[in-house]
ZADO-1210 file (C-alpha; in nm, 4 decimals, padded with zeros to 6 digits):
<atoms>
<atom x="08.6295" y="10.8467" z="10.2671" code="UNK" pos="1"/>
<atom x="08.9382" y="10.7002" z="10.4099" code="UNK" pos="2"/>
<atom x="09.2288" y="10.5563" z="10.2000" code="UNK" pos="3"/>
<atom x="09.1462" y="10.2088" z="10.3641" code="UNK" pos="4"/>
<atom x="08.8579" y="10.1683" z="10.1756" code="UNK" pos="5"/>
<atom x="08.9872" y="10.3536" z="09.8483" code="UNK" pos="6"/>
<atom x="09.2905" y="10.1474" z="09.7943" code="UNK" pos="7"/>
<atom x="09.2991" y="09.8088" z="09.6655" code="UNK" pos="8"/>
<atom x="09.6859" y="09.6657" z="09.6998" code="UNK" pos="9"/>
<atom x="09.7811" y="09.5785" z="09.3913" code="UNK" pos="10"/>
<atom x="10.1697" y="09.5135" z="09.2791" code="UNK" pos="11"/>
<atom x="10.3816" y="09.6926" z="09.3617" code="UNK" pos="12"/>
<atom x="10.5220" y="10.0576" z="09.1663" code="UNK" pos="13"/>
<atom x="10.8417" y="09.9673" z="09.0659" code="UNK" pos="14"/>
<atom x="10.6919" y="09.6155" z="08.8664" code="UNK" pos="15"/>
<atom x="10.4898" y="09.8685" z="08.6775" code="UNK" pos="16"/>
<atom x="10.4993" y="09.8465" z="08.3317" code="UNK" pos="17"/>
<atom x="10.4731" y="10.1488" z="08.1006" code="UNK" pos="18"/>
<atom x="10.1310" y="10.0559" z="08.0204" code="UNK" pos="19"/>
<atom x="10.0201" y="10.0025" z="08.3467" code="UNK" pos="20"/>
<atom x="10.1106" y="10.3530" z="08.4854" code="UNK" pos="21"/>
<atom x="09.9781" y="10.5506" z="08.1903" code="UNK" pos="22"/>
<atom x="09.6568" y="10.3291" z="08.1686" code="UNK" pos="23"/>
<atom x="09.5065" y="10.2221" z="08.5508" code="UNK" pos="24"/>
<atom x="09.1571" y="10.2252" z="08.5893" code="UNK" pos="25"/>
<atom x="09.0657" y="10.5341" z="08.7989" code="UNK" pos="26"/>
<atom x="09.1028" y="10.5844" z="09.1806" code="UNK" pos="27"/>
<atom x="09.4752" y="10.5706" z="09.3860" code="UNK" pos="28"/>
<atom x="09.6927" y="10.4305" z="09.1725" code="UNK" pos="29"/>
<atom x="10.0121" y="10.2281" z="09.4072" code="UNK" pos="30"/>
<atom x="10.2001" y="10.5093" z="09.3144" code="UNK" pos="31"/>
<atom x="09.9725" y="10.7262" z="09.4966" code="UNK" pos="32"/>
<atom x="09.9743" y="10.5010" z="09.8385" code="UNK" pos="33"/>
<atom x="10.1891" y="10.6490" z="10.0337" code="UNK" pos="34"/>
<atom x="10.1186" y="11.0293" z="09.9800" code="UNK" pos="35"/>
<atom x="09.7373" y="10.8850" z="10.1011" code="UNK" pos="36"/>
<atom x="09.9390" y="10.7039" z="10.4133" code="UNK" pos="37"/>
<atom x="10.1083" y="10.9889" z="10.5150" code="UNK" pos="38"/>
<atom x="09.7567" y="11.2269" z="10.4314" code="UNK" pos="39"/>
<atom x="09.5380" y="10.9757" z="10.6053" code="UNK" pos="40"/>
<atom x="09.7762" y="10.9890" z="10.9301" code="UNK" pos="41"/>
<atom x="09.8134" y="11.3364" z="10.9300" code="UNK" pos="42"/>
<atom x="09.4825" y="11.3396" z="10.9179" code="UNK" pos="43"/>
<atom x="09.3389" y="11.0716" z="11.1674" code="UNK" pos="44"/>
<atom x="09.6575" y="11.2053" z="11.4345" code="UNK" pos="45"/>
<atom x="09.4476" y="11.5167" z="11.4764" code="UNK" pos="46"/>
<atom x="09.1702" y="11.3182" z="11.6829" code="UNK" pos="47"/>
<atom x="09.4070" y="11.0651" z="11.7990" code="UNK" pos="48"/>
<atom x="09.2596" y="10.8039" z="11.6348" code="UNK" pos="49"/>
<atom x="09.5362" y="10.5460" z="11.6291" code="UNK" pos="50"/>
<atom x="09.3082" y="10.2628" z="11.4612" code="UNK" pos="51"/>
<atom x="09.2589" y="10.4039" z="11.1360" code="UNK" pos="52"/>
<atom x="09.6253" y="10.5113" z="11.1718" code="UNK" pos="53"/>
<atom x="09.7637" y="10.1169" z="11.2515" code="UNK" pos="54"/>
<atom x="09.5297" y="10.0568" z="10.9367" code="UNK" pos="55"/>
<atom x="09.6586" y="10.3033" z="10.6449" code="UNK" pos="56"/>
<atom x="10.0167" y="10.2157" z="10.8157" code="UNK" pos="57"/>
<atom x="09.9698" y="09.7916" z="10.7266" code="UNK" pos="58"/>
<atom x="09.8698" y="09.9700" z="10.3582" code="UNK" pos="59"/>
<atom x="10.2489" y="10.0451" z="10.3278" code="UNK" pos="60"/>
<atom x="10.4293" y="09.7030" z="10.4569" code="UNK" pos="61"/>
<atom x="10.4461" y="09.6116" z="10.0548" code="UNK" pos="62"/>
<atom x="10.6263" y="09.9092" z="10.0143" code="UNK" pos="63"/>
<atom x="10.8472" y="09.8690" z="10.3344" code="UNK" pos="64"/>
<atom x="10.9779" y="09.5347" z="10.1945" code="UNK" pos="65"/>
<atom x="11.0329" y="09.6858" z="09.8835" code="UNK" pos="66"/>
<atom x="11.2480" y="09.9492" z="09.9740" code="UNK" pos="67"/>
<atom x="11.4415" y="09.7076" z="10.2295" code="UNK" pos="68"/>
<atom x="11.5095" y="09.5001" z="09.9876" code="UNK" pos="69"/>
<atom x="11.6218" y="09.7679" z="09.6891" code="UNK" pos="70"/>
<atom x="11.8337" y="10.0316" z="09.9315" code="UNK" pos="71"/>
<atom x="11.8548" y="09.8143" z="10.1969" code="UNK" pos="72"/>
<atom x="11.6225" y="10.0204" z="10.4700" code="UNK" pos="73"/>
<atom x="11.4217" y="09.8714" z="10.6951" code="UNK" pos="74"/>
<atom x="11.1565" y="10.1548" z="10.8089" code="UNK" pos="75"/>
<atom x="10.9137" y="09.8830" z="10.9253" code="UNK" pos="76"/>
<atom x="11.0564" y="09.8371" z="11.2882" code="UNK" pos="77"/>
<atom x="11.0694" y="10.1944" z="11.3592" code="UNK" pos="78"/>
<atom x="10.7479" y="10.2626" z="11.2352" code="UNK" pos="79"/>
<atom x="10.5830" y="09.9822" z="11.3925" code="UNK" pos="80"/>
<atom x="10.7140" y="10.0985" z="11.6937" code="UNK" pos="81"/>
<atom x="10.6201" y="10.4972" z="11.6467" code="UNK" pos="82"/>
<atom x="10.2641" y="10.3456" z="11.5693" code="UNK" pos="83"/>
<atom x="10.2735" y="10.1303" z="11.9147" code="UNK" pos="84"/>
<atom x="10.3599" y="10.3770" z="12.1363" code="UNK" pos="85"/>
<atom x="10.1047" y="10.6501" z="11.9192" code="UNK" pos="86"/>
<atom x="10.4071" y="10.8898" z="11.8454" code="UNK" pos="87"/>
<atom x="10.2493" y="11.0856" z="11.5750" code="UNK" pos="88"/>
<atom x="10.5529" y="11.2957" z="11.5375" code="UNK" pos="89"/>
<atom x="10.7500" y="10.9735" z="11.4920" code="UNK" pos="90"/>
<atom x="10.4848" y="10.8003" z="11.2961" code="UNK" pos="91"/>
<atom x="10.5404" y="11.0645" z="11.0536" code="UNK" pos="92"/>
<atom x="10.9102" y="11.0783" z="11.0466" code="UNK" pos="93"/>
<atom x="10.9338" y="10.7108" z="10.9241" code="UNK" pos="94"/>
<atom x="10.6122" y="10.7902" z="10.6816" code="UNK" pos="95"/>
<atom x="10.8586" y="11.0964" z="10.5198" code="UNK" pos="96"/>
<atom x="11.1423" y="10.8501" z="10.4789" code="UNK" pos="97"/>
<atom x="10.9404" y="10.6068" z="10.3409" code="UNK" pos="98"/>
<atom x="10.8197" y="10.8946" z="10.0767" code="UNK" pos="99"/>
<atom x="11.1724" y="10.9620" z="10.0623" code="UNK" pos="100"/>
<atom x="11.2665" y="10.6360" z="09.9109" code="UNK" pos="101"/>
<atom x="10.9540" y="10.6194" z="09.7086" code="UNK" pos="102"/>
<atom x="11.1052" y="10.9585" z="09.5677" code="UNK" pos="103"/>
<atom x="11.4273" y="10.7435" z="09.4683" code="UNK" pos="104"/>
<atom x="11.2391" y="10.4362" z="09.3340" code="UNK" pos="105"/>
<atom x="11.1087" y="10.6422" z="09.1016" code="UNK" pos="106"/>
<atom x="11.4116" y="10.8305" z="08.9842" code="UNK" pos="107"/>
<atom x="11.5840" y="10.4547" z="09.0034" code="UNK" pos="108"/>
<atom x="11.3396" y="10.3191" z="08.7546" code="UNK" pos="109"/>
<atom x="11.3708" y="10.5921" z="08.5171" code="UNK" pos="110"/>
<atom x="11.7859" y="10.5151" z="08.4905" code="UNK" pos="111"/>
<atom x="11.7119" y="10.1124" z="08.4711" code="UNK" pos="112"/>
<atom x="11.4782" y="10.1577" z="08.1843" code="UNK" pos="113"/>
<atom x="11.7546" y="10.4407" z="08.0657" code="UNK" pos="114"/>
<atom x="11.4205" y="10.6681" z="08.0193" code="UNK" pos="115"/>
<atom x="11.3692" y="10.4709" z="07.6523" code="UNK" pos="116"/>
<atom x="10.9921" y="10.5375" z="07.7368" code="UNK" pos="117"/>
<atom x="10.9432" y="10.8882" z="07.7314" code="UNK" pos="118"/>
<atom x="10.5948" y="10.8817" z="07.8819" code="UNK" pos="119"/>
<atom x="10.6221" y="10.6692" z="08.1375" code="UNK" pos="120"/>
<atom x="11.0125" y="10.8552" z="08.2891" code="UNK" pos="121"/>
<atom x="10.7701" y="11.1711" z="08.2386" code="UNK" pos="122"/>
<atom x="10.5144" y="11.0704" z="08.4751" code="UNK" pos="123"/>
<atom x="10.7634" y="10.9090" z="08.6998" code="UNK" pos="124"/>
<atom x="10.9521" y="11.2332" z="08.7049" code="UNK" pos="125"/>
<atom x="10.6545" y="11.3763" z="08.7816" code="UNK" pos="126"/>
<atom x="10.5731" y="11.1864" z="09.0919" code="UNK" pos="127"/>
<atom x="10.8822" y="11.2038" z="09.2557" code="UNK" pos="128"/>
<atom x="10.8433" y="11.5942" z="09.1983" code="UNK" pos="129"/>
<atom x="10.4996" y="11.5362" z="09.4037" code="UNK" pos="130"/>
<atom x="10.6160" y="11.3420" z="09.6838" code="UNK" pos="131"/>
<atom x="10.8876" y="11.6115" z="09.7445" code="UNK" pos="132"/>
<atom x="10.6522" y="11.8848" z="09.6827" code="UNK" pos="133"/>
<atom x="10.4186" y="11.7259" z="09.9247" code="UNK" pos="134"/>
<atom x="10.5793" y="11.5601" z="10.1527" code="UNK" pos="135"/>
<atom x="10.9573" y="11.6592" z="10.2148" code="UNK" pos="136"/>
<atom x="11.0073" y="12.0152" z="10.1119" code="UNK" pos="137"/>
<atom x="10.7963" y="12.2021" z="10.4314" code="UNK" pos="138"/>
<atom x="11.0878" y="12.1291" z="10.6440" code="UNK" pos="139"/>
<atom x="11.3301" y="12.2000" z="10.4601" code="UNK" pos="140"/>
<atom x="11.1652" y="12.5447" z="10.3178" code="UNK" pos="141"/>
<atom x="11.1699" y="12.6336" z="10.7128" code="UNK" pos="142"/>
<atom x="11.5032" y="12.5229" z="10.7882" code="UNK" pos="143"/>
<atom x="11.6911" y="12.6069" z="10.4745" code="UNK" pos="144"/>
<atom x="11.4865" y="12.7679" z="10.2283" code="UNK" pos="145"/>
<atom x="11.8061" y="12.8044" z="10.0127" code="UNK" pos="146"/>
<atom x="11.8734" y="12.4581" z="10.0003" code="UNK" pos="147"/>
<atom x="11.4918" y="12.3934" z="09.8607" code="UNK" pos="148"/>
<atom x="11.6260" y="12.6678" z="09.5779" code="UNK" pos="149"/>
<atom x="11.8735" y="12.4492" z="09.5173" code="UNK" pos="150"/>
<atom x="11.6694" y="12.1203" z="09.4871" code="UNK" pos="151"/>
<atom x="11.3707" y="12.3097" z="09.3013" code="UNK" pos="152"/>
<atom x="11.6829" y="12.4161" z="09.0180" code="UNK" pos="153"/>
<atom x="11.7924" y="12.0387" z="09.0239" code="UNK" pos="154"/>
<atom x="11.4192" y="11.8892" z="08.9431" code="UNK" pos="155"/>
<atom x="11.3782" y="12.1590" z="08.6574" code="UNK" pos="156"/>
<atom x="11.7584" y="12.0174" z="08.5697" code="UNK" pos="157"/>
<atom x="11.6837" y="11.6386" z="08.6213" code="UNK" pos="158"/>
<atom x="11.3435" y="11.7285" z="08.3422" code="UNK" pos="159"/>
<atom x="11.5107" y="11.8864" z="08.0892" code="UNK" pos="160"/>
<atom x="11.7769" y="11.5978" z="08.0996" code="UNK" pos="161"/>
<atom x="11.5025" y="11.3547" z="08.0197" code="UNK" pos="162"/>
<atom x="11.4518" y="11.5679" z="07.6477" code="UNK" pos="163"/>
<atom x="11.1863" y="11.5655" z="07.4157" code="UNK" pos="164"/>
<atom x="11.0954" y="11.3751" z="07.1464" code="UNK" pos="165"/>
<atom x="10.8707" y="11.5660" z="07.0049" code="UNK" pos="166"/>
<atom x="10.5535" y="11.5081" z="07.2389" code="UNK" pos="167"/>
<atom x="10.6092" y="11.8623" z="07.3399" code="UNK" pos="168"/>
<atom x="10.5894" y="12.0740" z="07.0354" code="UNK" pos="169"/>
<atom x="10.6817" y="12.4157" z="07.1883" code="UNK" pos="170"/>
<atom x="11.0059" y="12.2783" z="07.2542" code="UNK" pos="171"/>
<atom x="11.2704" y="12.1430" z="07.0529" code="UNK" pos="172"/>
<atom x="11.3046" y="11.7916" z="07.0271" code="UNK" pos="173"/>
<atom x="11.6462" y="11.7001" z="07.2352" code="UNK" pos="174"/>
<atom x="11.7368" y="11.3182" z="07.3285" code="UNK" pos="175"/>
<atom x="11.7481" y="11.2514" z="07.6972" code="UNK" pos="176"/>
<atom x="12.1227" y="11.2572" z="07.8522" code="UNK" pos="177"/>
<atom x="12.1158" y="10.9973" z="08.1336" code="UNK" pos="178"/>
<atom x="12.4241" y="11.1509" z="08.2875" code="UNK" pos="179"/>
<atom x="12.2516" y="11.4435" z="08.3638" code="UNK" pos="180"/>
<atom x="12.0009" y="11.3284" z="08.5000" code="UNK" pos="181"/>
<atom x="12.1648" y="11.1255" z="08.7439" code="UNK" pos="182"/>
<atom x="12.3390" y="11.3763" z="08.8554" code="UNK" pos="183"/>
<atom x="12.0477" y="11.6114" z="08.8935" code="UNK" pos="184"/>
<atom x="11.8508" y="11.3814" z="09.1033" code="UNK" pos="185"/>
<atom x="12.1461" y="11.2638" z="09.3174" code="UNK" pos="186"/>
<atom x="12.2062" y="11.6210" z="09.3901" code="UNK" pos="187"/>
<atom x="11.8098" y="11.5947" z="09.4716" code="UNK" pos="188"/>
<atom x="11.8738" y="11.2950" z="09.6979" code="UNK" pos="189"/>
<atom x="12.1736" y="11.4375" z="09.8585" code="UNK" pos="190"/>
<atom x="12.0545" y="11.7753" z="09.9461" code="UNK" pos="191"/>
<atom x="11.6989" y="11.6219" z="10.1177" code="UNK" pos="192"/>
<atom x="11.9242" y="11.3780" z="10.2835" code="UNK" pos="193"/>
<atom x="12.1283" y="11.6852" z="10.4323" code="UNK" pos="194"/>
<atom x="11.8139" y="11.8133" z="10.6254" code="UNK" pos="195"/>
<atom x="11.6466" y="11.4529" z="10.7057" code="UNK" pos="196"/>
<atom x="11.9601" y="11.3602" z="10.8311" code="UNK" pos="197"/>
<atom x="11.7921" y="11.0376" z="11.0180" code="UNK" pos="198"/>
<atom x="11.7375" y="10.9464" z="10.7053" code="UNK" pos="199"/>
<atom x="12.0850" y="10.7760" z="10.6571" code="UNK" pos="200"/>
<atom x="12.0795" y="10.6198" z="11.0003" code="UNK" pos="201"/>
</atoms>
């Protein structure tokens, strides 16, 4: 079934309360819209079929403006126009920065709330592990795969830094250190950013 008909656009991730992420009502959550974008193009650029393409790509405007208006990227014109002129490799480029940034809102809302929500940074965490795993790290296991070493030790870094307390009983409870995990995940940022260079353009 495509994501056009699975998705129903609700608000948008990073208004999501605590409650909210850990409690939605089955099916893609909006956290989960863009790794079923970028699945659903990969997908439907196989055949060539550019109109369910142009559809799952108008699922991700809310998340466009989003990310313009938080890091200050516009992807929309450049994906608009990779859709236009049916450049799937470009479609996808812009669809992986997009990703990208969703990788960052994520790790962004975990420092505004300073993690005081344990559940809720967890499951961020854990997304923004899945949209790397997913999305970004095939190119940069091919290009660098030492650099993707490198990133892999900085998300097991960036976890531990949020602690435990006490939901884990195997491990030790430990309060999160916020400074740690910023620098973890900038280091995360930072080293993606050194492959997807276009990235910073």
């Amino acid at each position: 079934m495509a994501i056009i008909s699975r998705i129903a656009l609700g608000g948008e991730s990073l208004a999501q309360g605590t409650a909210d992420i850990m409690h939605r009502a089955h099916g893609l959550r909006d956290d989960d819209l863009l790794l079923a974008v970028f699945e659903e193009t990969l997908t439907a650029g196989k055949t060539g079929d550019w109109a369910t393409i142009g559809g799952a790509i108008k699922l991700a405007n809310g998340k466009m403006e989003t990310y313009h208006k938080i890091f200050g990227v516009d992807v929309k014109p450049k994906l608009d126009q990779a859709v236009d002129t049916e450049d799937l490799r470009e479609t996808l480029k812009y669809l992986a920065q997009l990703v990208y940034l969703e990788m960052k809102g994520q790790f962004k809302l975990i420092m505004d709330t300073k993690a005081s929500d344990f559940l809720d940074s967890k499951a961020r965490f854990d997304k923004a592990r899945e949209y790397y795993t997913k999305v970004l790290s095939g190119n940069i296991k091919r290009r660098d795969p030492k650099r993707h070493e490198r990133i892999e030790a900085q998300f097991i870094m960036a976890e531990a830094a949020l602690g435990n307390p006490g939901i884990f009983l195997n491990l030790p409870v430990m309060r999160s250190d916020l400074k740690k995990f910023a620098v973890a995940t900038k280091t995360i940022e930072d080293e993606v950013g050194a492959v997807y260079t276009y990235f910073k353009e």
